[in-house]
PDB file of N, CA, C, O and CB in Angstrom:
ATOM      1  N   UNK A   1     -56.802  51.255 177.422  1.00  0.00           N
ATOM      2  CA  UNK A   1     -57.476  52.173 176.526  1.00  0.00           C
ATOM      3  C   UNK A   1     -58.669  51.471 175.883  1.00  0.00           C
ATOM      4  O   UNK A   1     -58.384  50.519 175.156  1.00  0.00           O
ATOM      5  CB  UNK A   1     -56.503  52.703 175.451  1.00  0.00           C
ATOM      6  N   UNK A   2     -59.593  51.694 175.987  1.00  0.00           N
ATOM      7  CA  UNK A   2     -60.851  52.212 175.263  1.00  0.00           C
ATOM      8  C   UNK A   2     -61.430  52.900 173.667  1.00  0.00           C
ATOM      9  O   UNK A   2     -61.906  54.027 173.528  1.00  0.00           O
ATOM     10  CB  UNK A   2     -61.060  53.059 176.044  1.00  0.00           C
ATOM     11  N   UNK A   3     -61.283  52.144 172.865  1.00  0.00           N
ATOM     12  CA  UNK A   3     -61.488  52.717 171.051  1.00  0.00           C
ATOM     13  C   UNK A   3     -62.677  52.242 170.773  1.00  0.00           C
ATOM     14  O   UNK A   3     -62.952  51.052 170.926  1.00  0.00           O
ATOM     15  CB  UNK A   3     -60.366  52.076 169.718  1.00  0.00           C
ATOM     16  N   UNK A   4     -63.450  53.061 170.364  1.00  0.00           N
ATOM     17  CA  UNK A   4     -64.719  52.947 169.450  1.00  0.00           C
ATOM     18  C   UNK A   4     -64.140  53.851 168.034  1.00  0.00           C
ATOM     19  O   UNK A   4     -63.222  54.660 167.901  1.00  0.00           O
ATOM     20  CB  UNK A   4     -66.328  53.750 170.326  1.00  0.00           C
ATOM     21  N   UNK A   5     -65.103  53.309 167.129  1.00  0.00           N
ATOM     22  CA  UNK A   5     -65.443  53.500 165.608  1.00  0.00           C
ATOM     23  C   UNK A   5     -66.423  54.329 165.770  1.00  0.00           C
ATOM     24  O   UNK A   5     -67.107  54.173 166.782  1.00  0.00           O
ATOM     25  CB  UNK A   5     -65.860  52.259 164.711  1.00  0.00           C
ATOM     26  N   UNK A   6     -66.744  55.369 164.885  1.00  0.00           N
ATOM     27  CA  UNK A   6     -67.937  55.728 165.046  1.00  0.00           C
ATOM     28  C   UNK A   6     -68.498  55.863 163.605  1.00  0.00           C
ATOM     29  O   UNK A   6     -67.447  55.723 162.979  1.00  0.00           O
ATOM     30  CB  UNK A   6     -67.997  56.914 165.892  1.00  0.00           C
ATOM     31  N   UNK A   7     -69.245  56.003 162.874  1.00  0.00           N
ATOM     32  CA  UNK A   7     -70.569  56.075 161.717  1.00  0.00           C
ATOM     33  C   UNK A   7     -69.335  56.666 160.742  1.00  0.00           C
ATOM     34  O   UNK A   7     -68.872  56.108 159.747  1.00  0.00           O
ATOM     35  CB  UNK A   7     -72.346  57.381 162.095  1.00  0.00           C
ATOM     36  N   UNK A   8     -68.955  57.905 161.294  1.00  0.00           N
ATOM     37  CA  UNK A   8     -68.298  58.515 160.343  1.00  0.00           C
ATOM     38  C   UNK A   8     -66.745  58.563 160.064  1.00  0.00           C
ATOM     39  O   UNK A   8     -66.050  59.432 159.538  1.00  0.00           O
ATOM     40  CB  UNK A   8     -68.693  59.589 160.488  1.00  0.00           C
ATOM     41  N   UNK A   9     -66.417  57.228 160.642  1.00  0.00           N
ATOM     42  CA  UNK A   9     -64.759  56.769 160.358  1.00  0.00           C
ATOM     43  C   UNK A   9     -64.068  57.300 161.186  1.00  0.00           C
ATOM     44  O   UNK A   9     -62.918  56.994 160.870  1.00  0.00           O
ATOM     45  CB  UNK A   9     -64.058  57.136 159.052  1.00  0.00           C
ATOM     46  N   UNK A  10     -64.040  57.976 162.152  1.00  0.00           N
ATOM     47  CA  UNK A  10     -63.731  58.677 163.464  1.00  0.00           C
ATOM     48  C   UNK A  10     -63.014  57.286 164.424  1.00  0.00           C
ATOM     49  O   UNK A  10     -63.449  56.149 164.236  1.00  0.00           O
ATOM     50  CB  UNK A  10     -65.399  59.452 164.233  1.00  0.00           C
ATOM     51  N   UNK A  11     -62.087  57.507 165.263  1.00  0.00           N
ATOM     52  CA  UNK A  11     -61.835  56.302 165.836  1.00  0.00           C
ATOM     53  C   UNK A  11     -61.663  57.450 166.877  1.00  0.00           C
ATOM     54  O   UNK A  11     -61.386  58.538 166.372  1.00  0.00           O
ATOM     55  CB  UNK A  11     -60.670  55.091 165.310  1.00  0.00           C
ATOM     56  N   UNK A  12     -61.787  57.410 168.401  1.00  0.00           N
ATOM     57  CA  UNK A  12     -61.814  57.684 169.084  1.00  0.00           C
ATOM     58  C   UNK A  12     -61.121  57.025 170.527  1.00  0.00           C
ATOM     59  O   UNK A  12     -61.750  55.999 170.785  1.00  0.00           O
ATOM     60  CB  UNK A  12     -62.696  57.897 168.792  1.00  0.00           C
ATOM     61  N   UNK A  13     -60.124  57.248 171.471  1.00  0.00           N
ATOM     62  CA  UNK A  13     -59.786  56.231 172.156  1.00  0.00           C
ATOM     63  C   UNK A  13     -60.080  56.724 173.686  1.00  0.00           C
ATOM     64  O   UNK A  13     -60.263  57.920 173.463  1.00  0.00           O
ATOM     65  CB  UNK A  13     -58.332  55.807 171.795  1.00  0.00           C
ATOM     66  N   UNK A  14     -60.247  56.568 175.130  1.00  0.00           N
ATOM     67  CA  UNK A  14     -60.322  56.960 176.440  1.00  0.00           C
ATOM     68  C   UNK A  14     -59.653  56.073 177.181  1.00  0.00           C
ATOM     69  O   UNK A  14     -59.892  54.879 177.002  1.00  0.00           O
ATOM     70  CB  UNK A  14     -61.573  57.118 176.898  1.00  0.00           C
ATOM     71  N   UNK A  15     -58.638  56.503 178.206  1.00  0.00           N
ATOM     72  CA  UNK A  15     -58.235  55.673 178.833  1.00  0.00           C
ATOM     73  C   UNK A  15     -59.335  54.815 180.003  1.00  0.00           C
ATOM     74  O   UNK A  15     -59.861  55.668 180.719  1.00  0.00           O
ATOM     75  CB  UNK A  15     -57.159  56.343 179.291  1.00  0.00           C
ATOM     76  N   UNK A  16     -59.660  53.828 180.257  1.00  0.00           N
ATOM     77  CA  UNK A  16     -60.781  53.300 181.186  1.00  0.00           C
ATOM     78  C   UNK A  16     -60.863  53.521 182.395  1.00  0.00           C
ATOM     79  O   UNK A  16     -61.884  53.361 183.065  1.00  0.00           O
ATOM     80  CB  UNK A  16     -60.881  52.136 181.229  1.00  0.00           C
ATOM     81  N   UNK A  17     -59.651  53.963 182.850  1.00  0.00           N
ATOM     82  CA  UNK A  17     -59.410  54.240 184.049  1.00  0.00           C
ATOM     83  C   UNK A  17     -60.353  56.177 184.476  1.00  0.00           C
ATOM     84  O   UNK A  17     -60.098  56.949 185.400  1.00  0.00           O
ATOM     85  CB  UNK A  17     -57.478  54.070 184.075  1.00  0.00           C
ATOM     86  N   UNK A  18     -61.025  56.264 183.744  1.00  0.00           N
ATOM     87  CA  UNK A  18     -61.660  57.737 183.432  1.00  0.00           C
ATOM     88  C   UNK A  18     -63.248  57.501 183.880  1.00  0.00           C
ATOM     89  O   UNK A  18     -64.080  58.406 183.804  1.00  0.00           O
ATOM     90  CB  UNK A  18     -61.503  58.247 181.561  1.00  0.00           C
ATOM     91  N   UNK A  19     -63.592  55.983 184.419  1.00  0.00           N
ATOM     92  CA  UNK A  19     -64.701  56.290 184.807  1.00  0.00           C
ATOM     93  C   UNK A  19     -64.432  54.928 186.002  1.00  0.00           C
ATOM     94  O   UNK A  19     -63.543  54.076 186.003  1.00  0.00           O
ATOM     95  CB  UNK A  19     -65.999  56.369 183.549  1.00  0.00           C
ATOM     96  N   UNK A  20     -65.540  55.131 186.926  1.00  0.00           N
ATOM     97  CA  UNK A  20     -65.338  55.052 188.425  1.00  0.00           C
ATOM     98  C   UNK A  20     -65.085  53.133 188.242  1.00  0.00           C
ATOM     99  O   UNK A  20     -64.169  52.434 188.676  1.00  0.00           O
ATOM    100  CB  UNK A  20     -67.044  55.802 189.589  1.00  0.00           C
ATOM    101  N   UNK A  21     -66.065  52.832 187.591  1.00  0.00           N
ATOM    102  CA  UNK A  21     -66.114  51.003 187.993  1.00  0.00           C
ATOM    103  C   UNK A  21     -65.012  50.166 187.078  1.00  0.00           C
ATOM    104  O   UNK A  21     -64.370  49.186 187.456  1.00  0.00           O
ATOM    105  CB  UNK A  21     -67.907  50.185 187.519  1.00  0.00           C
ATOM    106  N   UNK A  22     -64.942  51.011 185.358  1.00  0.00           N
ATOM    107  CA  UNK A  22     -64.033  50.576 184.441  1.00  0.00           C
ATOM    108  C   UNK A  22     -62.937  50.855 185.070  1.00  0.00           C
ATOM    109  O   UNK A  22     -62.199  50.173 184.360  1.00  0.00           O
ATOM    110  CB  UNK A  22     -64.099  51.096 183.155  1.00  0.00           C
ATOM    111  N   UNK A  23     -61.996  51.475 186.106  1.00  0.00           N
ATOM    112  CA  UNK A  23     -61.106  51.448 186.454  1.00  0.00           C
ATOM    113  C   UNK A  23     -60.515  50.515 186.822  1.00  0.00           C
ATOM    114  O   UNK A  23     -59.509  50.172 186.202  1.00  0.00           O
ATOM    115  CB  UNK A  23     -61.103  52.008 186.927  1.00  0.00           C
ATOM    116  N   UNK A  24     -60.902  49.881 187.828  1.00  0.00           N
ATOM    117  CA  UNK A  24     -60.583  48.426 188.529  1.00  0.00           C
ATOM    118  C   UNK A  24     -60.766  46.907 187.991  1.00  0.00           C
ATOM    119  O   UNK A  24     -60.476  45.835 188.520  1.00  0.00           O
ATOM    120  CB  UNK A  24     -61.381  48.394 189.655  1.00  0.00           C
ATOM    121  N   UNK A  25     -61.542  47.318 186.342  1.00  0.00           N
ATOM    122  CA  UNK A  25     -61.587  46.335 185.889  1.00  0.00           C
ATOM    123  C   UNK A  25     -60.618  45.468 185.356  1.00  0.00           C
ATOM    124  O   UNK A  25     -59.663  46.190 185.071  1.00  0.00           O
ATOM    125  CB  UNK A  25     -62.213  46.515 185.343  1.00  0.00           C
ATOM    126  N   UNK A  26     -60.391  44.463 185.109  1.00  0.00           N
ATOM    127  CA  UNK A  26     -59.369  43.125 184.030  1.00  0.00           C
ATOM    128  C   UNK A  26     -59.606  43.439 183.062  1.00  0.00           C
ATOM    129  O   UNK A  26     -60.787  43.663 182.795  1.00  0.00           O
ATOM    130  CB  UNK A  26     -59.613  41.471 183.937  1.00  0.00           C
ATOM    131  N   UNK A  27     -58.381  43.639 181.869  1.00  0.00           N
ATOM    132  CA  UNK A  27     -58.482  43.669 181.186  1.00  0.00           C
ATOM    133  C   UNK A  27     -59.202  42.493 179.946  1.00  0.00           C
ATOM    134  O   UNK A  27     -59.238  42.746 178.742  1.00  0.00           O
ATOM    135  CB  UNK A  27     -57.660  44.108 181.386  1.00  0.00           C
ATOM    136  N   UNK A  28     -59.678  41.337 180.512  1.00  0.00           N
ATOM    137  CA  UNK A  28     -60.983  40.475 180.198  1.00  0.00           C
ATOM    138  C   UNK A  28     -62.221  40.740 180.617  1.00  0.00           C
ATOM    139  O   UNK A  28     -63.231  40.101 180.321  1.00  0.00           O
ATOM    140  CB  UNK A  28     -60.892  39.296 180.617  1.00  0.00           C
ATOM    141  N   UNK A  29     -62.131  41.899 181.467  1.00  0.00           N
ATOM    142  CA  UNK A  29     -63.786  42.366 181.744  1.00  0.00           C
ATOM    143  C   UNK A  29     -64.184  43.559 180.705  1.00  0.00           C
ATOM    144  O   UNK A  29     -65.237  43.871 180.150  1.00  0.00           O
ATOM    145  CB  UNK A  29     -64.036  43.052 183.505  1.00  0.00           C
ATOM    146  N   UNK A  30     -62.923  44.056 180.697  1.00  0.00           N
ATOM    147  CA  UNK A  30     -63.183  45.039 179.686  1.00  0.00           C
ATOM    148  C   UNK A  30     -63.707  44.783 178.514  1.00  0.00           C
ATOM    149  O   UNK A  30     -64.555  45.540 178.042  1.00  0.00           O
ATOM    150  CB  UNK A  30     -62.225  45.604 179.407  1.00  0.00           C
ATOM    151  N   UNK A  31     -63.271  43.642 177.845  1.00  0.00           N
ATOM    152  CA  UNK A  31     -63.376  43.329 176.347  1.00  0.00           C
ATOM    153  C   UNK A  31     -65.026  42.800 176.622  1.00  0.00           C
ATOM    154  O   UNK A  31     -65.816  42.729 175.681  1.00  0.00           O
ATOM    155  CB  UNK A  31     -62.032  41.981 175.616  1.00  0.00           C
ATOM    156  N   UNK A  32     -65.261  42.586 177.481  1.00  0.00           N
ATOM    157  CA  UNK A  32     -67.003  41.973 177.468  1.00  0.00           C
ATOM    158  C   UNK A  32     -68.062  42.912 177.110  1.00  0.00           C
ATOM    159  O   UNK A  32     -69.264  42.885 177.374  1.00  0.00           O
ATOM    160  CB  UNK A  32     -67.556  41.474 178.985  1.00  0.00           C
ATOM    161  N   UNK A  33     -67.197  43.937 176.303  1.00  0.00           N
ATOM    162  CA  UNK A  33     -68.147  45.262 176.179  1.00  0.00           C
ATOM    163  C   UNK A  33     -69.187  45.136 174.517  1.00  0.00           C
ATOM    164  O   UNK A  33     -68.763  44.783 173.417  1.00  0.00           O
ATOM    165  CB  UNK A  33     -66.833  46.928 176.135  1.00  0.00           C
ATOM    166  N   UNK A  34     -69.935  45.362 174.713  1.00  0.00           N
ATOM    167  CA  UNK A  34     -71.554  45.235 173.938  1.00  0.00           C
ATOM    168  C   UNK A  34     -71.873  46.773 173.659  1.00  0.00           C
ATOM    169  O   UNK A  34     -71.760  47.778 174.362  1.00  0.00           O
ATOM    170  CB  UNK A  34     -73.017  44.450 175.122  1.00  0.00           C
ATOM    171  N   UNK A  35     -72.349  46.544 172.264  1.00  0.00           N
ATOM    172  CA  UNK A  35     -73.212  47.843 172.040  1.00  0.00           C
ATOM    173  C   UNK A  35     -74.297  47.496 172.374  1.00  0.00           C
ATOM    174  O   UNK A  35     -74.630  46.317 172.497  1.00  0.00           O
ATOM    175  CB  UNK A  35     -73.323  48.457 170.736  1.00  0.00           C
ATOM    176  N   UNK A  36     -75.167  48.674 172.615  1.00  0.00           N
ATOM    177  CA  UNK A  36     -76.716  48.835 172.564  1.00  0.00           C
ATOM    178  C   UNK A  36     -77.156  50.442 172.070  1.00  0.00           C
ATOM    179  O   UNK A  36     -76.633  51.464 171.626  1.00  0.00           O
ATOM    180  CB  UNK A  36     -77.361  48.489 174.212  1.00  0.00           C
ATOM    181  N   UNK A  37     -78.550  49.880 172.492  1.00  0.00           N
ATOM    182  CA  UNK A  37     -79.548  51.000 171.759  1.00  0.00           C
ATOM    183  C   UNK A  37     -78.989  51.547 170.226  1.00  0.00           C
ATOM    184  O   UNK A  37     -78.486  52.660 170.073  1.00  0.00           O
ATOM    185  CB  UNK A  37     -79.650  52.471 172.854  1.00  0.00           C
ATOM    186  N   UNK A  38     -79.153  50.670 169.261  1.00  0.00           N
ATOM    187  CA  UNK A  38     -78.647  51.190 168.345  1.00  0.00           C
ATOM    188  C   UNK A  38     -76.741  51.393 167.991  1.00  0.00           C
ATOM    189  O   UNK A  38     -76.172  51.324 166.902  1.00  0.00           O
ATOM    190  CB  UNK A  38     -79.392  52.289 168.533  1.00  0.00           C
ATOM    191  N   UNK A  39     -76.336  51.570 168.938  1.00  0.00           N
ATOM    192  CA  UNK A  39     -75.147  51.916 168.607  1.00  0.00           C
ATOM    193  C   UNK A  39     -75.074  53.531 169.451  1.00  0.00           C
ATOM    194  O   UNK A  39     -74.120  54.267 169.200  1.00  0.00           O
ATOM    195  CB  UNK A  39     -74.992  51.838 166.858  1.00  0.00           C
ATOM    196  N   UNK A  40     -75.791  53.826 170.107  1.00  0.00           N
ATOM    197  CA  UNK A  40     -75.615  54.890 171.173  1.00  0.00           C
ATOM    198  C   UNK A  40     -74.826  54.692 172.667  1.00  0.00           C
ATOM    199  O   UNK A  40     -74.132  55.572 173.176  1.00  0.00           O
ATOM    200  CB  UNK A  40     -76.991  55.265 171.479  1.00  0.00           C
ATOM    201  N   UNK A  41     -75.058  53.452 173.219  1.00  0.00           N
ATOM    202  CA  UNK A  41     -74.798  53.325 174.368  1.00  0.00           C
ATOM    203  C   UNK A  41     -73.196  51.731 174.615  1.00  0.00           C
ATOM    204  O   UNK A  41     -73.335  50.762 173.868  1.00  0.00           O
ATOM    205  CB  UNK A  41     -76.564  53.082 175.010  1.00  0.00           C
ATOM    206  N   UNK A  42     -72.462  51.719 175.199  1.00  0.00           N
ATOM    207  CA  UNK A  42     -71.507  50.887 175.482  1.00  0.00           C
ATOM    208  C   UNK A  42     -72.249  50.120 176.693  1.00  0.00           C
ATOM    209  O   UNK A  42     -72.918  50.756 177.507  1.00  0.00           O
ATOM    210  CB  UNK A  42     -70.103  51.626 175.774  1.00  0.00           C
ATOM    211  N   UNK A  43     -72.078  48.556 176.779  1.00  0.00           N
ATOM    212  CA  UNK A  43     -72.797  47.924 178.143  1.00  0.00           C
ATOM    213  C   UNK A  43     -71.912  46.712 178.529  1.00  0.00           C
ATOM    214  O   UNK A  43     -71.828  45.703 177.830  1.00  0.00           O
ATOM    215  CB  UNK A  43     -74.505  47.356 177.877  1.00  0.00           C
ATOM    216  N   UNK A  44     -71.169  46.925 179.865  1.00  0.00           N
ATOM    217  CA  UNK A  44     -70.643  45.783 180.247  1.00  0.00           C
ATOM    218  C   UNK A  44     -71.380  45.622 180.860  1.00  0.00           C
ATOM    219  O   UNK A  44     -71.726  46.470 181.682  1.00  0.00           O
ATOM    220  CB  UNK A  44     -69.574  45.573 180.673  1.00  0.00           C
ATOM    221  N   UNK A  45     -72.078  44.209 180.713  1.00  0.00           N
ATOM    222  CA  UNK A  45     -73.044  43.578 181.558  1.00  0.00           C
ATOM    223  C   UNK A  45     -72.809  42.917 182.739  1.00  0.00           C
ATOM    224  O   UNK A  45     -73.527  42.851 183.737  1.00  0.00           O
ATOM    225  CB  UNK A  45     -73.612  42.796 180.941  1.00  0.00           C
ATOM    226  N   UNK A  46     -71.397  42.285 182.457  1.00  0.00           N
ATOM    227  CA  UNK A  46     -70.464  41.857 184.308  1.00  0.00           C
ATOM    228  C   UNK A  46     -70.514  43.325 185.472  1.00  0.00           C
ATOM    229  O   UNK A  46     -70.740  43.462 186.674  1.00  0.00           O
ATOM    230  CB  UNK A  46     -68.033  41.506 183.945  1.00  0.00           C
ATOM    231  N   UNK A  47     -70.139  44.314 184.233  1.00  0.00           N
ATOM    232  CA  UNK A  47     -69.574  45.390 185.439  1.00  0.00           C
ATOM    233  C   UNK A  47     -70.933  46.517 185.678  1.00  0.00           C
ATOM    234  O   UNK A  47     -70.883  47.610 186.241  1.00  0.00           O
ATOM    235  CB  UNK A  47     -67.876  46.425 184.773  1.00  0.00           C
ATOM    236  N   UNK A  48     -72.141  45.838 185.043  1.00  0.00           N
ATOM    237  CA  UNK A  48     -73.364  46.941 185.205  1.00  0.00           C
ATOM    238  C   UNK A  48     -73.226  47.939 184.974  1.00  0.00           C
ATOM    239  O   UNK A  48     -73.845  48.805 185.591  1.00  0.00           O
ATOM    240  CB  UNK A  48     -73.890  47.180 186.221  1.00  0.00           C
ATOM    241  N   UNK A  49     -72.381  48.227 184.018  1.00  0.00           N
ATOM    242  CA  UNK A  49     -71.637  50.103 183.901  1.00  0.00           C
ATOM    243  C   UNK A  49     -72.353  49.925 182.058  1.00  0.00           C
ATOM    244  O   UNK A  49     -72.453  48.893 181.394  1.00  0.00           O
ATOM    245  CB  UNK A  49     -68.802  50.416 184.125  1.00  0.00           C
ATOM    246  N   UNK A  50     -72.783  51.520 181.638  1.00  0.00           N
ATOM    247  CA  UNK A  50     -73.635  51.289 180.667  1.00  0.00           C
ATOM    248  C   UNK A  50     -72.506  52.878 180.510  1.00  0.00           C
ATOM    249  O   UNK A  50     -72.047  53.418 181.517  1.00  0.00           O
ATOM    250  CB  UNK A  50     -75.649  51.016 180.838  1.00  0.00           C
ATOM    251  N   UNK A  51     -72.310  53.250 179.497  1.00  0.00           N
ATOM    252  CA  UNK A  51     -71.625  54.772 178.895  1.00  0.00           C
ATOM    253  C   UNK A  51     -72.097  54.982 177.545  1.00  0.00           C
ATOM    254  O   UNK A  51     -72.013  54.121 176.669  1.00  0.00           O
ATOM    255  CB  UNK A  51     -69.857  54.818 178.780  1.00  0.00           C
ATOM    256  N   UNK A  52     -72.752  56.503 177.329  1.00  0.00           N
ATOM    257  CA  UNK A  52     -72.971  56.270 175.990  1.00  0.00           C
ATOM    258  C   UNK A  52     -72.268  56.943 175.139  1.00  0.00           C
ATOM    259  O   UNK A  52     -71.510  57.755 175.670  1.00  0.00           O
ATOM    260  CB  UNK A  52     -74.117  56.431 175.679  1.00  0.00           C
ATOM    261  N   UNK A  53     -72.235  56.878 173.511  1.00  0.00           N
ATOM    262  CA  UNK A  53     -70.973  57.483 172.937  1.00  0.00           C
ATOM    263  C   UNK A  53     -71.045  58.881 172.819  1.00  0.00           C
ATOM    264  O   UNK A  53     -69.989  59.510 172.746  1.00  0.00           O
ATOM    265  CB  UNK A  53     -70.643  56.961 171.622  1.00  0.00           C
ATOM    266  N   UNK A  54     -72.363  59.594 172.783  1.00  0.00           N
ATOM    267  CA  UNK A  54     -72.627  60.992 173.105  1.00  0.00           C
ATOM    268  C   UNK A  54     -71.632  61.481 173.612  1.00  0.00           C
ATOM    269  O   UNK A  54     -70.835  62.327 173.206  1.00  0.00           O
ATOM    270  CB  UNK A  54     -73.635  61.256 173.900  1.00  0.00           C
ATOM    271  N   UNK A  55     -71.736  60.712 174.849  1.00  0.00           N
ATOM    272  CA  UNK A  55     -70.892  61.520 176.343  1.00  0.00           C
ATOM    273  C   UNK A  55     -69.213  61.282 176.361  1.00  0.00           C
ATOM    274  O   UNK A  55     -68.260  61.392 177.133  1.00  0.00           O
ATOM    275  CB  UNK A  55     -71.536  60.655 178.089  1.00  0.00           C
ATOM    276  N   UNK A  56     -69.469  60.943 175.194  1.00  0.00           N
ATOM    277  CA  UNK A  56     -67.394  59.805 175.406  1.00  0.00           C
ATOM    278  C   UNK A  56     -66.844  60.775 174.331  1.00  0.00           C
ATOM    279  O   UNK A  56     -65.631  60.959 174.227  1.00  0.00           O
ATOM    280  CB  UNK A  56     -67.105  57.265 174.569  1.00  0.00           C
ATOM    281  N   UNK A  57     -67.720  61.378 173.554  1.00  0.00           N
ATOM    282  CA  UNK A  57     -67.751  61.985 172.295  1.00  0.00           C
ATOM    283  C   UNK A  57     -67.296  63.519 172.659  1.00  0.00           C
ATOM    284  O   UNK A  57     -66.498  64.272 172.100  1.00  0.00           O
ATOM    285  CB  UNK A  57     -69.268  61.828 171.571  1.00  0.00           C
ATOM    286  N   UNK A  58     -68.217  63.697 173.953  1.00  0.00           N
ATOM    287  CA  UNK A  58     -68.097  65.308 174.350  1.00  0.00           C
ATOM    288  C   UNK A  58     -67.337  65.342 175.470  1.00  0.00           C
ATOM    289  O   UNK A  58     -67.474  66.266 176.273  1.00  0.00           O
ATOM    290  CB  UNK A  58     -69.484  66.107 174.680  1.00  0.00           C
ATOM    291  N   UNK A  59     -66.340  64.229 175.689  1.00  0.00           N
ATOM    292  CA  UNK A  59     -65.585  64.153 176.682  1.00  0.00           C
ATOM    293  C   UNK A  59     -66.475  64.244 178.328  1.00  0.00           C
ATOM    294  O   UNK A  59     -65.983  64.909 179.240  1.00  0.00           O
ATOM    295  CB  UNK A  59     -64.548  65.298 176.356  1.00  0.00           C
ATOM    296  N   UNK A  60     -67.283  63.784 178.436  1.00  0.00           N
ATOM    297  CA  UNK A  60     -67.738  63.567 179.695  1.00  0.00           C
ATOM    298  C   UNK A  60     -67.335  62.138 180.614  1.00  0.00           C
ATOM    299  O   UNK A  60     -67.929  61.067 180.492  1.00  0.00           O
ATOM    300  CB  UNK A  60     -69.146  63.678 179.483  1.00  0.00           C
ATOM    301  N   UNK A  61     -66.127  62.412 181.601  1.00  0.00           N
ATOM    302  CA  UNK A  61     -65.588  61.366 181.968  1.00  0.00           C
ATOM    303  C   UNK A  61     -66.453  61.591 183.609  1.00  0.00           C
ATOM    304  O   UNK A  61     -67.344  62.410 183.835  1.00  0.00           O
ATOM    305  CB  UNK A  61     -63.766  61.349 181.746  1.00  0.00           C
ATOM    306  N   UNK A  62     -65.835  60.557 184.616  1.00  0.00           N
ATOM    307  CA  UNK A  62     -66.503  60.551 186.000  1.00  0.00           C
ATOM    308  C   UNK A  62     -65.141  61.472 186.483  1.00  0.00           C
ATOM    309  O   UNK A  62     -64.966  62.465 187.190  1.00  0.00           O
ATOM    310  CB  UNK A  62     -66.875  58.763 186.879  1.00  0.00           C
ATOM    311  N   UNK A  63     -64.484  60.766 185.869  1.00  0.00           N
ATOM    312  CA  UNK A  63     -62.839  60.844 186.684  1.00  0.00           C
ATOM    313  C   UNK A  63     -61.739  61.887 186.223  1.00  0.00           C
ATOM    314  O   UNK A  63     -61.118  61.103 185.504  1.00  0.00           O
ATOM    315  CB  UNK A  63     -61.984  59.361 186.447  1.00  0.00           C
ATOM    316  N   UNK A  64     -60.997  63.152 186.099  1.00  0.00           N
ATOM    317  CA  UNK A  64     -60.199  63.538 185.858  1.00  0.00           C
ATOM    318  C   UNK A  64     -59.197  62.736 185.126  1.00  0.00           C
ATOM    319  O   UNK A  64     -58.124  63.240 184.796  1.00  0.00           O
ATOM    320  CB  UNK A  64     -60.011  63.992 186.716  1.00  0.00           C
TER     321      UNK A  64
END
């Protein structure tokens, strides 16, 4: 699982397995996760996979 904070005390969680590359990841690749742009976008830089919280927010997954 996957938890962000957001601005307004909101905690939010996704299982990782919900998008195509975070699936197969270690759970030490996972944690290598970085904000950017402000605090809009999630960036694992090992796994080149970038998600932003918009879309995590409005439930836009890859994966069922």
């Amino acid at each position: 699982m996957i938890f962000i904070e957001l601005t307004d005390g909101r905690i939010i969680g996704f299982p990782a397995d919900r998008f195509k590359i975070l699936k197969n990841a270690t759970d030490e690749r996972l944690k290598e996760v970085t904000l950017r742009l402000n605090g809009y976008a999630l960036r694992w830089e090992s796994l080149d996979e970038d998600i932003t919280v918009p879309g995590i927010v409005a439930g836009n997954f890859q994966l069922p």
